[in-house]
C-alpha distance (Angstrom), angle and dihedral (degrees) to the residues before:
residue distance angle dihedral
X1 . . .
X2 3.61 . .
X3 3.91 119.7 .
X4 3.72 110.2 -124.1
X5 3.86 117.3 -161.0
X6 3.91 113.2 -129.3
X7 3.14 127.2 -161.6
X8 3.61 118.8 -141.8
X9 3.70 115.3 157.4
X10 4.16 126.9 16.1
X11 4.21 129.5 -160.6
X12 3.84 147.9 -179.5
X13 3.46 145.2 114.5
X14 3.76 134.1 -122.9
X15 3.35 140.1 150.6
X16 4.05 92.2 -56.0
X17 3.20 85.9 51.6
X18 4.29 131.8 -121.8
X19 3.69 114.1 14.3
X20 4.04 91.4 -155.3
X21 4.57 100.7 111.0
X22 3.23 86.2 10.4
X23 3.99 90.5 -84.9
X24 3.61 94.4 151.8
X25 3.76 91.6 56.6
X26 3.58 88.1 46.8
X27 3.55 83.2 58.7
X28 4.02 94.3 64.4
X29 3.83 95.0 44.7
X30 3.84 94.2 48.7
X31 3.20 101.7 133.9
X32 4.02 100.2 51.7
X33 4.05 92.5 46.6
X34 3.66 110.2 109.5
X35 4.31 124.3 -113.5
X36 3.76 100.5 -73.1
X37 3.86 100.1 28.5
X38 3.64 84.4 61.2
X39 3.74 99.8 47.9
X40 4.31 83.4 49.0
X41 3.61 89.3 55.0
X42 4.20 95.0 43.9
X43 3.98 88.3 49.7
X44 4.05 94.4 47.7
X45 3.88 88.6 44.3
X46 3.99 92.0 46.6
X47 4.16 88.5 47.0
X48 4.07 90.2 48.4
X49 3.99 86.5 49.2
X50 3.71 94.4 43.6
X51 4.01 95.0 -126.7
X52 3.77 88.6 127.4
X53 3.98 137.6 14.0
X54 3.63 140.1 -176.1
X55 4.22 109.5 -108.5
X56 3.89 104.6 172.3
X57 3.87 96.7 -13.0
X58 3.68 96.1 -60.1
X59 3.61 115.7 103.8
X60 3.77 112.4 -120.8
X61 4.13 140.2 -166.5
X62 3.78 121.1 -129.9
X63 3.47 91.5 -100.9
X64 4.12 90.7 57.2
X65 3.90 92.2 -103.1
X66 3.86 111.5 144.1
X67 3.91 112.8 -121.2
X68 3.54 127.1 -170.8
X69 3.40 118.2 -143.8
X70 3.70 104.9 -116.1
X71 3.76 83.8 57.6
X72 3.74 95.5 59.2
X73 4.14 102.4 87.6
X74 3.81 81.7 44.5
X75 3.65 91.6 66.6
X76 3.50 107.3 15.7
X77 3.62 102.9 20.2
X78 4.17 97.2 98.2
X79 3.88 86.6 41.8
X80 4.01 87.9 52.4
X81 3.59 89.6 53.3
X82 3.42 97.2 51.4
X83 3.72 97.3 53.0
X84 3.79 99.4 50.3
X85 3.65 145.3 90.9
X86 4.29 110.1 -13.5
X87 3.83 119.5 -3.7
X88 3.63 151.7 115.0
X89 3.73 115.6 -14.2
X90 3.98 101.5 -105.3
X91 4.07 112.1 -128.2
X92 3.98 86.5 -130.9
X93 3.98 81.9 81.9
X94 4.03 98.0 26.8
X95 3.55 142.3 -45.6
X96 3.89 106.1 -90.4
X97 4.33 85.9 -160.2
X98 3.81 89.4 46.8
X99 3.74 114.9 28.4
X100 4.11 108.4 166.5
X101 3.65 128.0 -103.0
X102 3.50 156.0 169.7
X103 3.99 115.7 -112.3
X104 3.77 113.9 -151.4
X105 3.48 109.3 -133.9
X106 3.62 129.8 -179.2
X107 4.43 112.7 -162.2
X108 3.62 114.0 -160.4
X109 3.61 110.0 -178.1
X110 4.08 120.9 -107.2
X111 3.95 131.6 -124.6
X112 4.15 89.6 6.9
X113 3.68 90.8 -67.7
X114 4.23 121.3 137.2
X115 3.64 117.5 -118.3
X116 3.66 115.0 -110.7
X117 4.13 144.5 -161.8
X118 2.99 155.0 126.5
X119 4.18 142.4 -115.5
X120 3.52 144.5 153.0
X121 4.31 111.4 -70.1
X122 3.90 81.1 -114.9
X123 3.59 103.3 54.8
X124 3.90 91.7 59.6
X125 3.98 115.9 107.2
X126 3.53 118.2 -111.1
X127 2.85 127.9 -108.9
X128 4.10 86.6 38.7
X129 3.26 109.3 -142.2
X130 4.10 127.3 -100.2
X131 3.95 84.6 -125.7
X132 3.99 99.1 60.2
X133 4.25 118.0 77.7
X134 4.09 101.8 -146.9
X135 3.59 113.0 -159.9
X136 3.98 113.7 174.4
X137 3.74 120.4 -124.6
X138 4.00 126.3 -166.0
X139 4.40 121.4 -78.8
X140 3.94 89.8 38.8
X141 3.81 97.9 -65.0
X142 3.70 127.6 121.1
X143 4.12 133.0 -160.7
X144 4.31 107.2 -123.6
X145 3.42 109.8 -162.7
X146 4.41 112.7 -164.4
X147 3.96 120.6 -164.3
X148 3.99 91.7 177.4
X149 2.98 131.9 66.5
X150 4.33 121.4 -98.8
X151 3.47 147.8 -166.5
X152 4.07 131.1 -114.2
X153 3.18 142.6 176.3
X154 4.32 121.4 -147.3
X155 3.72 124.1 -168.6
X156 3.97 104.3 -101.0
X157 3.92 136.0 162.9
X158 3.70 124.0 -136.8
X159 3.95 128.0 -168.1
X160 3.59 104.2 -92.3
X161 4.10 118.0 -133.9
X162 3.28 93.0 -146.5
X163 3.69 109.1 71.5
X164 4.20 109.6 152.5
X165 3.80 131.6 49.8
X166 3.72 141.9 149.2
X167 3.77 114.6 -84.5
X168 4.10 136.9 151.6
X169 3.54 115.5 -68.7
X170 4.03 113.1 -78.6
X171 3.64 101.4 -90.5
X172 3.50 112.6 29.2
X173 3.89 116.4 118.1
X174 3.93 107.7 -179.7
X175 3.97 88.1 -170.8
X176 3.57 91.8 68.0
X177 3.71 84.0 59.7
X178 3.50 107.1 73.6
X179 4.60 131.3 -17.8
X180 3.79 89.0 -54.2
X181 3.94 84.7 176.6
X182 3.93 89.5 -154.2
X183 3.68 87.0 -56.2
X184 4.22 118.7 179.0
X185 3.62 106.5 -83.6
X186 3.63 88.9 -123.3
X187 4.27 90.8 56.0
X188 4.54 89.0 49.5
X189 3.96 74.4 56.1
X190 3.83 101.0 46.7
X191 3.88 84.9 46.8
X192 3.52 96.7 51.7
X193 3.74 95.5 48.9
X194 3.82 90.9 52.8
X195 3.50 89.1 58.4
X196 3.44 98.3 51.3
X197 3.65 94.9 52.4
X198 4.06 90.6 47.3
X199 3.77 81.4 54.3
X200 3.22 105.0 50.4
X201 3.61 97.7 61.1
X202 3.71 89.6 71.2
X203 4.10 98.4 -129.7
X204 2.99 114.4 124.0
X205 3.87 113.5 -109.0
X206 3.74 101.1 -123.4
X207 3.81 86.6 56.9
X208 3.73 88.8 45.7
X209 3.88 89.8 64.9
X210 4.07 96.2 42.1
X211 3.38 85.5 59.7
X212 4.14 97.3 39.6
X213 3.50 135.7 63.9
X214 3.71 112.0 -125.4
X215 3.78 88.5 -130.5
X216 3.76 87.1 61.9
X217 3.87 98.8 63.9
X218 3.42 123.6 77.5
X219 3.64 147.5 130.3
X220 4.00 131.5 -159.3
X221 3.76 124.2 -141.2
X222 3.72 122.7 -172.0
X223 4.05 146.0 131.9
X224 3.55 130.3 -148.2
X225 3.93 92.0 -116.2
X226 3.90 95.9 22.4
X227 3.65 125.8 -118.3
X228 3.12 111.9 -29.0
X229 3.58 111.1 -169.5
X230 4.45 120.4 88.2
X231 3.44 97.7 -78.4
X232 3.90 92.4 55.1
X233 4.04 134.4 20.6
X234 3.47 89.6 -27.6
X235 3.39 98.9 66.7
X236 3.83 93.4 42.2
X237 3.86 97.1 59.5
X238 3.52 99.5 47.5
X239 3.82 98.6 41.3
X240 3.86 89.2 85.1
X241 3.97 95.2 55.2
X242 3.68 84.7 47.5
X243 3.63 97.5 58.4
């Protein structure tokens, strides 16, 4: 007999948030869910974004205030909003109004006079080039004297054009979630949403592996340019332009 695959739980996370109950759809159709399928949807939203938790069954602000949850889209409902689905760029990843650069520059001395400085020996480029006169001074230094003209490039920012994009809801840390270990970004993510799936089939997970083989669970994380943020590919290409 043919093995048929069944599905019997789903998870994720994206901008609207977890995709266990559909609560990150919910998300997208607020505004045409009825009374208490909203309120569900504020509370899950609030929990992902850590503006309220449950201590001892009672649902609680990060300043230890008690909140019930009809009163949560009161007070966090615009705040919600604003950190869901596709907006603003948050600076946390980079600032959208002043993304760094490099500025091209090229110096040309002024009134027929050489450019001149100094540096430590092992800051000069290499190969030095035939344009600079290196004399050596004392402590490792040395005095470069240029009578062309040459090209540099200063650390700048620039107003980005592209200002808005999807990310996870304002808030939510998945490393805080588990020994992330300085994981990718994009892996605390991958973890998370396997989790939620596993969860939302309502057995409990120690029963879950009596009744798996270890072999038999598994998830796959990966991006079509890696991850991009410090800890990942990010950090890799732009360590050379850093120095």
């Amino acid at each position: 007999m043919t093995a048929l695959p069944v599905i019997v739980g789903m998870g994720g996370i994206n901008a609207a948030g977890r995709t266990s109950f559909h609560q990150g759809y919910r998300r997208i159709v607020l505004d045409s869910l009825e009374s208490q399928a909203r309120q569900e949807t504020f509370l899950g939203l609030a929990t992902l974004m850590n503006l309220v938790s449950a201590v001892n069954g009672q649902l609680q602000d990060m300043q230890g205030n008690n909140v019930e949850q009809s009163d949560i889209e009161a007070r966090f409902g615009e705040q919600i909003i604003a950190g869901t689905l596709i907006r603003k760029i948050e600076k946390q990843h980079f600032d959208v109004d002043a993304t760094p650069w490099q500025q091209k520059m090229t110096l040309t001395a002024s009134d027929e006079n050489a450019i001149v400085f100094e540096t430590r020996r092992r800051d000069l480029p290499s190969p030095v080039p035939e344009s600079w006169h290196v004399e050596e001074l004392v402590n490792k230094k040395v005095k470069v004297t240029i009578a062309a003209q040459f090209d540099i490039k200063h650390d700048s920012t620039r107003d980005n054009p592209i200002k808005s994009a999807g990310q996870l809801p304002t808030g939510f840390d998945p490393s805080i979630m588990y020994n992330s270990r300085y994981q990718p970004r994009g892996l605390q993510a991958t973890i998370f949403a396997a989790t939620d799936a596993i969860k939302s089939t309502g057995l409990d997970w120690q029963y879950i592996m009596n009744s798996v083989e270890p072999d038999k669970i598994g998830t796959y994380s990966a991006s079509v340019i890696g991850q991009m943020d410090d800890k990942g590919l990010g950090g890799l290409v732009k360590a050379r332009q850093q120095g």
